[in-house]
N, C-alpha and C positions, 0 to 999 in steps of 0.2 A: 467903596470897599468891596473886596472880592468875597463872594460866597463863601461862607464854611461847608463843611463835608455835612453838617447836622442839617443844613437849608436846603440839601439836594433831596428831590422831590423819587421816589422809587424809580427806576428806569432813564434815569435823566443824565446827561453828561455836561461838562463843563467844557467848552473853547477855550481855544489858547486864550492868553490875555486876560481868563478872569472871567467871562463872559459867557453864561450858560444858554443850553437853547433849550427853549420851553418846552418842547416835547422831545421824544428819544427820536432818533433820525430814523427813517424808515431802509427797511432793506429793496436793495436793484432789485430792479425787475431782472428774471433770467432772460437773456439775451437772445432772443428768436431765430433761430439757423435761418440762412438764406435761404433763396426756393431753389436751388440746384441741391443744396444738402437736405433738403425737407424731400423731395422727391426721390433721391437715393435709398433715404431709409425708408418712405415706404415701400419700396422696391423690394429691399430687404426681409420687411415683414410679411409684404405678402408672400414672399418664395417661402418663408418658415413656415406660414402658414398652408399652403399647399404640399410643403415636403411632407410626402410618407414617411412616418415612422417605422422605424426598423423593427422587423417581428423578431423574435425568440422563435431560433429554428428549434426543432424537434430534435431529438437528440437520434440518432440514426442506430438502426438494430442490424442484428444478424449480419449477412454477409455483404448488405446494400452499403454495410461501411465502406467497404474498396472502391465505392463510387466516388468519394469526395476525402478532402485532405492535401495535403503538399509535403509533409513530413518523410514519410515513407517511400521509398523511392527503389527500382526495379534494379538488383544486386546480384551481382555473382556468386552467391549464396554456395552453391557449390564446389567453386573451385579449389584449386589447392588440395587437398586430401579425398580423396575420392570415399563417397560412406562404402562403396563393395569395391572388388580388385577391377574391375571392367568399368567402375565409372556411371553405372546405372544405379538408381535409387527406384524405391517402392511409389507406387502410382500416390496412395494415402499418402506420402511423407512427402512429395513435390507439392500437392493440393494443401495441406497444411503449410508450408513455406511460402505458399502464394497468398497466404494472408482468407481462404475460401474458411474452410472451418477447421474442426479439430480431426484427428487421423480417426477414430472413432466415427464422426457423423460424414468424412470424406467416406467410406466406404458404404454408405447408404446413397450415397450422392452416386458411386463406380453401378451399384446394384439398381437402379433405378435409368440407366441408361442417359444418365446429364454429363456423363463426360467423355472427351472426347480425343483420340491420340491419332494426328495424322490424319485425321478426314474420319475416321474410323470411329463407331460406339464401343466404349468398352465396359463391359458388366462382371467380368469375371475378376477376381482379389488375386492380389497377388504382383499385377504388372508393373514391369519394371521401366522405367524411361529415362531416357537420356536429356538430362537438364539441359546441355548446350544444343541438343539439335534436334528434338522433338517438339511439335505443335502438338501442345494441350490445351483444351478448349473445354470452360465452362459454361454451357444455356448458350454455346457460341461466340462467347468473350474469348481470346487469347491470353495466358496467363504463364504470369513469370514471376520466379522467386524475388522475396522480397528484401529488403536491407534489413539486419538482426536492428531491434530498436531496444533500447534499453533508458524507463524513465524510472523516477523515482520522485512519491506521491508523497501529500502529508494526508492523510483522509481523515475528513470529520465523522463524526459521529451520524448515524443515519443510514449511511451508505452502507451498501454491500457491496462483497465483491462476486458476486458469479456474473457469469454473461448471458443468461439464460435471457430469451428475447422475450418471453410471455413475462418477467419479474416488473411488478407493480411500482417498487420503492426505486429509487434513485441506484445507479450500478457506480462502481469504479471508470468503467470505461466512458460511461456520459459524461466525466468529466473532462476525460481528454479529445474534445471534437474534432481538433486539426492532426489527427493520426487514423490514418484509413486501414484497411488491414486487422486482420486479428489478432489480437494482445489479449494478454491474459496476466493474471496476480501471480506471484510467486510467492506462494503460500496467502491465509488467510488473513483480516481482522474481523472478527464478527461485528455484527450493525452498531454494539454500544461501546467498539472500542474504538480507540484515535493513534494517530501516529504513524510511522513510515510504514512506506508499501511500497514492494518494488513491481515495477509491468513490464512487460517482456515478449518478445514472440520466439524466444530462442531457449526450446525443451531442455538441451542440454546445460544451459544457465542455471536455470529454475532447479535444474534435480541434486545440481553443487550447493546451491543457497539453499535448499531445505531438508536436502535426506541426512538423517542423522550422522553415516559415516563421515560426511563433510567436515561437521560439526561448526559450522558457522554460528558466532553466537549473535545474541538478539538481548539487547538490552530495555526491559520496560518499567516503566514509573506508573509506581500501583497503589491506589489507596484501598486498605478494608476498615471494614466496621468492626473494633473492638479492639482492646492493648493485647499486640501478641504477645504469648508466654512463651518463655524459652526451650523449653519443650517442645511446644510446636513450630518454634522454626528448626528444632533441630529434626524433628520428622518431615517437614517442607525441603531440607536442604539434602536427607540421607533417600526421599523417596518415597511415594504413598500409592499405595493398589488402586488403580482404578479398575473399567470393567473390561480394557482391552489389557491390563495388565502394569507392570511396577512403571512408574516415572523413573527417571535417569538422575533424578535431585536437582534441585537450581541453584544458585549462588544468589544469596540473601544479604542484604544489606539495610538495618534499619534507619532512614533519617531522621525520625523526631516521631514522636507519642503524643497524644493530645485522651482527654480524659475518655472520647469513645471511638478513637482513628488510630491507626498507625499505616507511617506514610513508610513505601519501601523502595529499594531500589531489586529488579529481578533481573539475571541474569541468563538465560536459556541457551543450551543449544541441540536441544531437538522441539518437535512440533506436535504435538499431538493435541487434537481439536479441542480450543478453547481449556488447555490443561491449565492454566493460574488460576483463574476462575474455580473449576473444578477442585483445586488440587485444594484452595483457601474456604470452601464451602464446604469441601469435606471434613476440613479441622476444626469449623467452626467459626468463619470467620468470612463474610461475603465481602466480595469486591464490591465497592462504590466507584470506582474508577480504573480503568487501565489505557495508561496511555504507549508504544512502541518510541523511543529515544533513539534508539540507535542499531542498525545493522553492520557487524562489520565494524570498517571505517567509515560509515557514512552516517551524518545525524542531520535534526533538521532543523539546524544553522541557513535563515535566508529563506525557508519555507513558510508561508503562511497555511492558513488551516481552509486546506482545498486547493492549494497553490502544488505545480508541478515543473518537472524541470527535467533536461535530456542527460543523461550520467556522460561524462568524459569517457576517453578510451581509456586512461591510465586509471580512472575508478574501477572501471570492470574488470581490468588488469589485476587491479589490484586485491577486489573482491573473490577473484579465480585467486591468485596465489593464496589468499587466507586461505582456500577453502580444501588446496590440497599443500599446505602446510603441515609440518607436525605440530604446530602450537593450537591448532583447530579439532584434533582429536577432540572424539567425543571422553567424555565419564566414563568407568564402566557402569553397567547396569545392577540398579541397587537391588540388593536381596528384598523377599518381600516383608510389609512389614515387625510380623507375628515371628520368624526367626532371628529380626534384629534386635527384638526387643529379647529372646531368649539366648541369647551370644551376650548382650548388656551386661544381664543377670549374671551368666558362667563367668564374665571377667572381673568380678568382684573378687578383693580377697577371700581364700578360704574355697573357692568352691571352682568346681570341676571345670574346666573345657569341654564343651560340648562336639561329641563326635560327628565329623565328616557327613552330611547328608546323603544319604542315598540318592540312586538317581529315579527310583520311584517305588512306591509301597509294594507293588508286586515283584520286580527284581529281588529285592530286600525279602519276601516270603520266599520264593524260591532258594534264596542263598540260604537261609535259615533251615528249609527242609531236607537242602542237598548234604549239610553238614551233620 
């Protein structure tokens, strides 16, 4: 009579037929590689084991960048619209296109006798050269205009962005090591904020994307400490005195309240150094967070956080038309805040219009005395 299921001993199996085997069957031996495949792999291991590890290069300063890279590449930079009627551009502004440093520290470079037009030192400001057929020589290197390069960053928190070669903390540009040449931020984010950043070596880019006339706007995701009162966004959105003078107002959007946060959406389009911050500290209300969502048309769909990527020609196309569109106008500039609040008061039923301001206390005495 065949075993019941109750008779089977812990680990033990039954044969076909009925017939159990008194102990559990043991497991194969694993199958020992032949000596042609035993000898390949140690072959294998020992080359891993001799292979150098790859170091973590340094991240390269100053102007030693132009040594190294593939991105960047020697561009006609010039042609096409001539910057004067004759075709010749300033000594500073070729050295700066060449990727050497900025027009500023180029003319410390012209004063110091390191560069060179034609076989010739030249020390004196002012010179003008011919991009298509002048030899200019920097410490003796040959240098040629660069290709306009246009990235666009998601930057973590940590980072700054100056290029100052003495700066201790992690820069913007350490992060892009395969771009030789001088690049530079288009405008700021300070070390605790995140979000898009744009890098550029093309001055006149840079001055469309941030000078207020442009009016490019800049969309950021902002949390503060405490439930905003309606009052104070409406002074956050009309404009608040700082110490260079009135904000131009933001476009404000609340997405949700929580018992000591309110999360926002902000809408900029001028720049003035670290103004949200500023601007929510002064009402009472500190940033915990600011993160950059959006320049433009461009957001950071596909970026990770430190991750970069090369703009399209029809993005920077397209960037340029925002930026001298009329739907890009700035605001006007808000009155300060001490006369908005006495305009408020006058438009209340009952009481007066407040007359036309003067254009300063002393005009106003003299007009006063002449009469």
């Amino acid at each position: 009579m065949a075993k019941r299921h109750e008779d089977r001993k812990p680990g033990q199996r039954f044969k076909r037929g009925g017939k159990a085997e008194a102990d559990a069957p043991k497991k194969k031996a694993a199958r020992k590689p032949s000596t042609k495949l035993t000898r390949a792999m140690e072959r294998a291991a020992e080359a891993r084991s001799t292979r150098k590890k790859a170091t973590k290069r340094a991240p390269v300063r100053g102007s030693a960048r132009r040594a190294e890279g593939l991105v960047v590449k020697p561009s006609s930079v010039f042609d096409g619209a001539p910057k004067t009627a004759d075709g010749l551009v300033r000594l500073n502004h070729f050295l700066a296109k060449a990727g050497v440093c900025s027009r500023r520290n180029a003319d410390e470079l012209i004063a110091t006798g390191r560069i060179e037009v034609n076989g010739e030192v030249v020390t004196e400001h002012g010179v003008r050269v011919d991009p298509a057929s002048d030899d200019v020589r920097f410490d003796g290197s040959r240098l040629q205009p660069e290709k306009s390069v246009y990235v666009l960053l998601n930057k973590p928190k940590g980072v700054v962005c100056t290029n100052a070669a003495h700066e201790q903390k992690k820069r913007v540009v350490d992060l892009l090591p395969t771009i030789r040449g001088r690049v530079f931020t288009v405008g700021r984010l300070d070390m605790d904020s995140e979000g898009l950043l744009l890098i550029t070596n093309d001055g006149a880019f840079a001055q469309e994307m941030t000078h207020p006339s442009y009016g490019v706007s800049k969309l950021y995701s902002v949390i503060v400490r405490g439930r905003l009162e309606d009052d104070h966004l409406d002074k956050a959105r009309g404009g608040v005195w700082l110490s260079e003078g009135p904000t131009g107002g933001m476009q404000l959007k609340v997405d949700r309240m929580t018992k000591d946060r309110t999360y926002l959406k902000v809408t900029l389009r001028e720049g003035k150094n670290r103004e949200i911050r500023r601007v929510f500290a002064k009402l009472g209300y500190p940033v915990a967070s600011l993160k950059r969502v959006r320049i433009g048309t461009l957001n950071l769909h596909g970026l990770g956080e430190g991750d970069w990527r090369f703009l399209r020609i029809d993005e920077v196309a397209r960037l340029r038309d925002l930026a001298r569109s009329d739907e890009a106008e700035p605001q006007p500039e808000a009155a300060p805040p001490a006369r908005r609040r006495k305009a408020k008061k006058a438009a209340k039923p009952g009481r007066k219009p407040l007359p036309p301001r003067p254009a300063s206390r002393r005009k106003a005495s003299r007009a006063a005395g002449k009469r």
